[in-house]
C-alpha positions as CSV (number, residue, x, y, z in Angstrom):
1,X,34.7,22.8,24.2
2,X,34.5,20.4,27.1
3,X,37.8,17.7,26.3
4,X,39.9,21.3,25.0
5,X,38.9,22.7,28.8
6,X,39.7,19.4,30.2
7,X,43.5,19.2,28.7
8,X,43.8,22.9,29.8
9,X,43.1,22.3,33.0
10,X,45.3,19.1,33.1
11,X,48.3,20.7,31.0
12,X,48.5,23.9,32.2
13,X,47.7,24.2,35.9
14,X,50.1,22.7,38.2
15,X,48.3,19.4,39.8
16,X,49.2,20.5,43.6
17,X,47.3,23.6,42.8
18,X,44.3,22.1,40.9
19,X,44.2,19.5,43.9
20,X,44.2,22.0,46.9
21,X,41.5,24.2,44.4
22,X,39.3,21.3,44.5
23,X,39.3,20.6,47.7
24,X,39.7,23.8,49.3
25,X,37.6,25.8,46.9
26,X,34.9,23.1,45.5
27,X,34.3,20.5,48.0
28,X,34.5,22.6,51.2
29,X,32.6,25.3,49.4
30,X,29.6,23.2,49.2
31,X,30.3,22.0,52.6
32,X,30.0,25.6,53.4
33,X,26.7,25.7,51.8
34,X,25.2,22.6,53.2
35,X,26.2,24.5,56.1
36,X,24.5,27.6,55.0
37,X,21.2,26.0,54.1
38,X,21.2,24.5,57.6
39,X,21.3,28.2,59.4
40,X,18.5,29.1,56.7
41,X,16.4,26.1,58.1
42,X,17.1,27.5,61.9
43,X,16.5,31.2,60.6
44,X,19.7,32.3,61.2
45,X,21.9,34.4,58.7
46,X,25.8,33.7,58.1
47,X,27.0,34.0,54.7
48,X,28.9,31.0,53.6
49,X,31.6,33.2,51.8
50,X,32.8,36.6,52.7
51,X,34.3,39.8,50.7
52,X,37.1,41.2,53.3
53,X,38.3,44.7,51.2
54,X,41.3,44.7,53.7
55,X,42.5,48.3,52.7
56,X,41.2,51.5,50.8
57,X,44.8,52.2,49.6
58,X,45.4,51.6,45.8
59,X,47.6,52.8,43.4
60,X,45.1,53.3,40.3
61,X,42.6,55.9,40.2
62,X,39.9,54.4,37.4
63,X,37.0,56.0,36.0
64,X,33.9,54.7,38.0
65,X,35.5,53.4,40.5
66,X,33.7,53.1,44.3
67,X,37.2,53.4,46.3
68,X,38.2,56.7,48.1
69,X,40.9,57.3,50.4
70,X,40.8,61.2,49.6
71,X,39.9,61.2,53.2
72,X,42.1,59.1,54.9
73,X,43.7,55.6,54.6
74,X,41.5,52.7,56.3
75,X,43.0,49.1,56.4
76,X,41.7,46.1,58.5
77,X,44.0,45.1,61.6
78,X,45.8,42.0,61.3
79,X,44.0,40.5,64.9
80,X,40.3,42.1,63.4
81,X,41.1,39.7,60.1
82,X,42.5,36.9,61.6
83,X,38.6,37.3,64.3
84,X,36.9,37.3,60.6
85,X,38.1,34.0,59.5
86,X,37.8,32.1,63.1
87,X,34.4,33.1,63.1
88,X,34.3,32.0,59.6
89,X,35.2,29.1,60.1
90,X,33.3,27.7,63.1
91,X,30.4,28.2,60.5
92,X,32.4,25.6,58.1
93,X,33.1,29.1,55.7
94,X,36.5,28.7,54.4
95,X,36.1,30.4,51.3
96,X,37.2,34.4,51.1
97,X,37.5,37.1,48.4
98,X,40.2,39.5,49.0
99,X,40.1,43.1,47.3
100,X,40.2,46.6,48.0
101,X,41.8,48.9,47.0
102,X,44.4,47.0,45.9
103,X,44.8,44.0,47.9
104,X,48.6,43.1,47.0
105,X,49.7,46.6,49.4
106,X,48.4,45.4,52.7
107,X,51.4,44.8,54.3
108,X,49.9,41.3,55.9
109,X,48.7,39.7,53.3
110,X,51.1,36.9,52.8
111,X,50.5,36.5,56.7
112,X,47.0,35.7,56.3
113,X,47.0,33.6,53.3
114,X,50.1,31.6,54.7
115,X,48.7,31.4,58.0
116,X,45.6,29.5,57.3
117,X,46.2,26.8,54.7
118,X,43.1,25.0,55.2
119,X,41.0,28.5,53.7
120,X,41.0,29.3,49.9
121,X,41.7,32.9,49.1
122,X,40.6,34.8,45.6
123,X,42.5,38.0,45.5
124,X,41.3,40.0,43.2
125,X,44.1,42.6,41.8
126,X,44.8,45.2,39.5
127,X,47.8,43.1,38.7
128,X,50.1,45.3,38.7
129,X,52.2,44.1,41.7
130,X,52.1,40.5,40.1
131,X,55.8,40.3,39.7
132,X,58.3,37.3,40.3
133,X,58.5,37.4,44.2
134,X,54.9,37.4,44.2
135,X,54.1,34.9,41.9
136,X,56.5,32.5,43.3
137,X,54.3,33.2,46.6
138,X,51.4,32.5,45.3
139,X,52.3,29.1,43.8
140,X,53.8,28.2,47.1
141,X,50.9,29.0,49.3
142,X,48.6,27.2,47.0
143,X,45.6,27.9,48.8
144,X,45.0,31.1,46.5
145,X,43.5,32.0,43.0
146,X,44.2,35.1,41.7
147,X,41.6,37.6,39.5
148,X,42.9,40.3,37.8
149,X,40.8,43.0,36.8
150,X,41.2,44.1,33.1
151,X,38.5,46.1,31.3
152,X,39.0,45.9,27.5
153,X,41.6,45.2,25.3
154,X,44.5,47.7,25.8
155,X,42.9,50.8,24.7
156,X,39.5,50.4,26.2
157,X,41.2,49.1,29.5
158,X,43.4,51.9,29.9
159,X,40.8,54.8,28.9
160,X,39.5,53.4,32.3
161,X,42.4,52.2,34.0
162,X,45.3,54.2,33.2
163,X,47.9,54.6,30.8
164,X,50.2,51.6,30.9
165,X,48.2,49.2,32.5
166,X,47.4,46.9,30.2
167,X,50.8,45.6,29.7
168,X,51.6,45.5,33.1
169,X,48.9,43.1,33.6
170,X,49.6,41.0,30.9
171,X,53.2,40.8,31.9
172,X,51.9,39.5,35.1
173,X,49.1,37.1,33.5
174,X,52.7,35.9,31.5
175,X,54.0,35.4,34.8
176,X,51.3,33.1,36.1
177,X,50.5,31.2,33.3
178,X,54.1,30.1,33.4
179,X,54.3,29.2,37.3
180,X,50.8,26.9,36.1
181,X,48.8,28.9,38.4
182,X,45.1,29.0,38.5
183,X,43.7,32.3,37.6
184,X,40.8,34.1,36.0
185,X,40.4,37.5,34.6
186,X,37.4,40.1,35.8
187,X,36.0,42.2,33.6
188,X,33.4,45.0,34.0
189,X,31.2,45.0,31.2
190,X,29.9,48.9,30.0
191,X,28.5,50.6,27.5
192,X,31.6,51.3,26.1
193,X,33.5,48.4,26.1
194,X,30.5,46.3,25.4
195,X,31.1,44.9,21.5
196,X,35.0,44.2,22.6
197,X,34.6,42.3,26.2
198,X,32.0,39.8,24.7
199,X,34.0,38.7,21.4
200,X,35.6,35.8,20.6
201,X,39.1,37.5,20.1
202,X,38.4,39.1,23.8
203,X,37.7,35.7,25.2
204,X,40.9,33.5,23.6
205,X,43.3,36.6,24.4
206,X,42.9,35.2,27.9
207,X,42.6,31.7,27.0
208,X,46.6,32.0,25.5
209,X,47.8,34.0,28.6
210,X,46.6,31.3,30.3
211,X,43.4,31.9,32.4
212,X,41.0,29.7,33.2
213,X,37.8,31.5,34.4
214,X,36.7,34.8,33.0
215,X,34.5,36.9,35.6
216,X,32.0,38.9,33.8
217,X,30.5,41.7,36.1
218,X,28.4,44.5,34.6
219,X,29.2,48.1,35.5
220,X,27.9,50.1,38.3
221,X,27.0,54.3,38.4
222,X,28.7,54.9,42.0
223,X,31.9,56.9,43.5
224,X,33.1,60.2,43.1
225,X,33.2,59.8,39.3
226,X,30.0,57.8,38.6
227,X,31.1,57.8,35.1
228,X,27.1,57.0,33.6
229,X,28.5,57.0,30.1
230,X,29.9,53.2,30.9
231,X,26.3,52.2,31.7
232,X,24.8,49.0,30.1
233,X,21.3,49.8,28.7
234,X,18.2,47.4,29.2
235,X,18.6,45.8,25.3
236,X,22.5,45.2,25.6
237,X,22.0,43.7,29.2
238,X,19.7,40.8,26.9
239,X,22.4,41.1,24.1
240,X,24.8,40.6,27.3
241,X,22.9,37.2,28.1
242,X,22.9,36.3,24.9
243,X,26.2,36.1,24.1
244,X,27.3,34.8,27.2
245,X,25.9,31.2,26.2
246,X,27.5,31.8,22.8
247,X,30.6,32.4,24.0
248,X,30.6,29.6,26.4
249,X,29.8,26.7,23.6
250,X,32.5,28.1,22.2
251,X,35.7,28.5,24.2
252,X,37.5,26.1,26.6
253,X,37.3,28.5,29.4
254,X,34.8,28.8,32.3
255,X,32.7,32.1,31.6
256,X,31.5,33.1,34.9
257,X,28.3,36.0,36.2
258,X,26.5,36.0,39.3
259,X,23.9,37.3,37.9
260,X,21.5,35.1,36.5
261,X,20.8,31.5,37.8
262,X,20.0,28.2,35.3
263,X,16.8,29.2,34.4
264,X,18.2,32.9,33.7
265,X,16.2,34.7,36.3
266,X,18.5,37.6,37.9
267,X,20.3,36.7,41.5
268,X,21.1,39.2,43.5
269,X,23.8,37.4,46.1
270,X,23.8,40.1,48.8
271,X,19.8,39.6,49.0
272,X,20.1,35.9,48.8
273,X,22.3,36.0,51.8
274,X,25.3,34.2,50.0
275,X,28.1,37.3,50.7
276,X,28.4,40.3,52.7
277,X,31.3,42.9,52.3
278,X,33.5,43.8,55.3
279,X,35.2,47.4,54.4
280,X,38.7,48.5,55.2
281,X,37.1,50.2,58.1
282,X,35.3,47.2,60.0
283,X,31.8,48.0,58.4
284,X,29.8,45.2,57.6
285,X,27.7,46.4,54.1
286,X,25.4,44.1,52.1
287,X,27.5,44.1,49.3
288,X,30.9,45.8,47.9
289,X,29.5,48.5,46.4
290,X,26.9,49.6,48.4
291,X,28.8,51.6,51.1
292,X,26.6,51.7,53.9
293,X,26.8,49.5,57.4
294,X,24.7,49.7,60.3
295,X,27.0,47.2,62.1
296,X,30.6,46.8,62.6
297,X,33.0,43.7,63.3
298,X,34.0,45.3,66.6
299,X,30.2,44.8,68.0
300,X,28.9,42.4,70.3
301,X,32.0,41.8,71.9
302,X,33.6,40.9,68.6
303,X,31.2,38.2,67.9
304,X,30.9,38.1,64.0
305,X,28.1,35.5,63.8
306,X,26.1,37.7,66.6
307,X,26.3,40.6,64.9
308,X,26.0,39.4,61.1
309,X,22.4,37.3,62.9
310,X,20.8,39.8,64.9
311,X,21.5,42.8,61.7
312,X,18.2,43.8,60.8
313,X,19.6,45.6,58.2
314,X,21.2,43.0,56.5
315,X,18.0,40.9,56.9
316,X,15.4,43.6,55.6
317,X,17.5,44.2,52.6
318,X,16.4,41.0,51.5
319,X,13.1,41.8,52.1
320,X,13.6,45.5,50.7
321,X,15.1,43.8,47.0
322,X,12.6,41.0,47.1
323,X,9.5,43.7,46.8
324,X,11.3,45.3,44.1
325,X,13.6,43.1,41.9
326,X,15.4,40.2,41.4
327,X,17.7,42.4,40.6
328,X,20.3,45.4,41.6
329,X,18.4,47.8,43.5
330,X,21.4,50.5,43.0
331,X,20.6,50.4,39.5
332,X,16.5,50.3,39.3
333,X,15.7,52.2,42.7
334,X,18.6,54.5,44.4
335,X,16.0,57.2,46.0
336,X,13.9,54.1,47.7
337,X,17.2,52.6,48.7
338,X,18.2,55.9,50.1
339,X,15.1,56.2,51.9
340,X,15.5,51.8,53.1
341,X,19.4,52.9,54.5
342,X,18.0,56.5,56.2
343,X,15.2,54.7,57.6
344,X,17.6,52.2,59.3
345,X,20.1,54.7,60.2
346,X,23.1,53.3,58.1
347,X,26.1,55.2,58.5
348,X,27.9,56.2,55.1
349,X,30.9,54.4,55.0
350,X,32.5,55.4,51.5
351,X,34.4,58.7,52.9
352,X,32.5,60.1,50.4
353,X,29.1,61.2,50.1
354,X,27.1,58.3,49.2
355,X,23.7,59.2,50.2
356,X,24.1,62.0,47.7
357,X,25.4,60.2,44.9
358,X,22.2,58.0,45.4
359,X,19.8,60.7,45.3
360,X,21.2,61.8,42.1
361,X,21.2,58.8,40.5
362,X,18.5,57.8,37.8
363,X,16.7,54.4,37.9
364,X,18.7,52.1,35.0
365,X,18.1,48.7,34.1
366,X,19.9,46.2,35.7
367,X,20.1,42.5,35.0
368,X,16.5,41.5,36.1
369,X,14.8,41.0,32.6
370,X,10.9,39.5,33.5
371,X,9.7,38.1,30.3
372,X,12.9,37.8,28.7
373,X,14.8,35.2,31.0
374,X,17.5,33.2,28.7
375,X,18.0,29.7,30.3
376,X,21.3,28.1,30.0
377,X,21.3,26.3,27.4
378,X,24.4,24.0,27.6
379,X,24.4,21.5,30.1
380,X,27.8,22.0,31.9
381,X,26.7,25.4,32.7
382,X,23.0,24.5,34.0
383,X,25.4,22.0,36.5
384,X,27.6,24.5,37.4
385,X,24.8,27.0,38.1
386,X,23.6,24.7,40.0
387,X,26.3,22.9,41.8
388,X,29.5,25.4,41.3
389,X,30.3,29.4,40.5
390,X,29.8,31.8,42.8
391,X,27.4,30.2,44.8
392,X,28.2,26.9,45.1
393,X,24.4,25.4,44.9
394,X,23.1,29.1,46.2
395,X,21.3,29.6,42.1
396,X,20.0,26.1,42.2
């Protein structure tokens, strides 16, 4: 698997863009996490990477799906972004996910990207707005990898997505793989699409349009349409792990989850401090979907790092998971979480009724398997674990 990934990644990814990935995204990464570790040692708490949804507008409406505008458009100002990344970056943090909604219909996002060559950007897209101008943009820029969301092969994907989605997106993976762009494919794992997502046919479908990382997440119960029947039981979330290390002994491709570390005990990245979610509103929320913020980006004079450090939400969260799990607390324990976020007085930022949707939920398994841990069993991932992925050394 290893020399077929290494003449991918030499053959089919233009060498500017592979160069500014690896410094931009690898080596200052684990700057920002030497960084990172530091704060930790002074008990202070700044994420080294940051999730910026910059709008709640999108033109899909999928099944399961945490986004509502229903009750009005919300969209980051260009001045409140461009306050996110300076602060950012005095904490050596160059490293930001970009999502939504659909991040390709803010109107500034070129602006941002363009504007601060020395950050790395992951946009992650419905694709569907992947088209030449776009592409060409994005190979310019070079500072940017792009992860496009696809669920399934075309009739799971669009049961989910939308009629006519599928192709779009491949017509745009087409596009990339041509312009030797780096990119990866997310895909949310349920109980539907389960069998499909995790086989090899699924895994060198993106491996010939061109992708380099797949992104495996596993579905979560929330929004307006909680959809439960995509849930992922307790025995296919082993399967899951399972055939993760299968898969990657396979296929010259990096399979990537935040979920479990090297020794295959669950992470939970929001409680570990590593990423916090900044909505399309300003709120500052442990993690994308978990709509709730006691804080905003406006407070404290606009000091990000004052208000992120003295959030004693954010920093009995950890605490809160840490008593609990190891993993996903909106899975195992909604009605305690409920009770953690009323207890602190968070403010439902979702523009729908979270706090509802929470009580109503049932306790499901989530990744956090005591007694069954899988360690990775192939030593380019163990590294990576430790060194790369998400985390950048946070699961070693």
């Amino acid at each position: 698997m290893l020399p077929r990934l290494a003449y991918r990644l030499v053959t089919e990814i233009s060498p500017r863009l592979a160069a500014k990935a690896a410094y931009l995204w690898v080596y200052k990464g684990s700057r920002a996490m030497v960084a990172f570790r530091r704060r930790l040692r002074r008990g202070e708490l700044f994420p080294p990477f940051l999730f910026l949804a910059l709008t709640n507008a999108c033109n899909l409406r999928c099944h399961g799906c945490w986004i509502d505008a229903s009750g009005g458009s919300l969209s980051l100002k260009a001045d409140e972004v461009e306050a996110i990344i300076a602060a950012g970056k005095r904490q050596q943090s160059y490293f930001y996910t970009l999502l939504g909604g659909e991040p390709m219909v803010y109107p500034g996002l070129w602006r941002i990207i363009e504007g601060h060559p020395e950050c790395y950007f992951q946009i992650i897209t419905n694709g569907m707005f992947l088209d030449e101008k776009n592409v060409a943009r994005i190979r310019a820029a070079g500072n940017v990898t792009v992860l496009v969301s696809i669920d399934g092969l075309e009739a799971e994907n669009d049961d989910r997505r939308g009629a006519g989605v599928f192709q779009v997106a491949m017509e745009g993976l087409r596009r990339l793989k041509r312009s030797k762009i780096l990119f990866g494919v997310a895909t949310t794992v349920t109980g539907q699409n389960f069998e499909e997502v995790l086989s090899d046919e699924y895994v060198r479908t993106f491996i010939d349009r061109g992708a380099m990382y797949l992104w495996y997440y596993v579905f979560r119960p929330v929004g307006r349409d909680p959809s439960p029947r995509f849930c992922v039981s307790r025995e296919r979330m082993i399967e899951l792990r399972r055939r993760l290390l299968g898969l990657r002994r396979r296929h010259p491709i990096i399979l990537i989850d935040t979920y479990w570390n090297a020794q295959g005990e669950a992470v939970c990245p929001a409680a570990a401090g590593l990423g916090f979610h900044i909505g399309p509103g300003g709120s500052i929320e442990p993690c994308p979907p978990m709509s709730f913020a006691c804080e905003t980006i406006g407070d404290h004079a606009g000091d990000l790092f004052k208000t992120i450090n003295g959030s004693r939400l954010l920093r009995e969260f950890q605490d809160f998971v840490g008593q609990r799990t190891r993993g996903c607390v909106i899975l195992e324990h909604p009605q305690e979480l409920v009770e953690f976020l009323r207890g602190h007085q968070a403010r439902d930022t979702s523009g729908r009724d979270a706090y509802g949707e929470l009580a109503a939920s049932e306790p499901r398994s989530s990744h956090h398997l005591p007694g069954e841990e899988i360690a990775e069993d192939y030593w380019l991932y163990r590294m990576l674990k430790k060194r790369l992925f998400f985390g950048m050394g946070g699961y070693g």
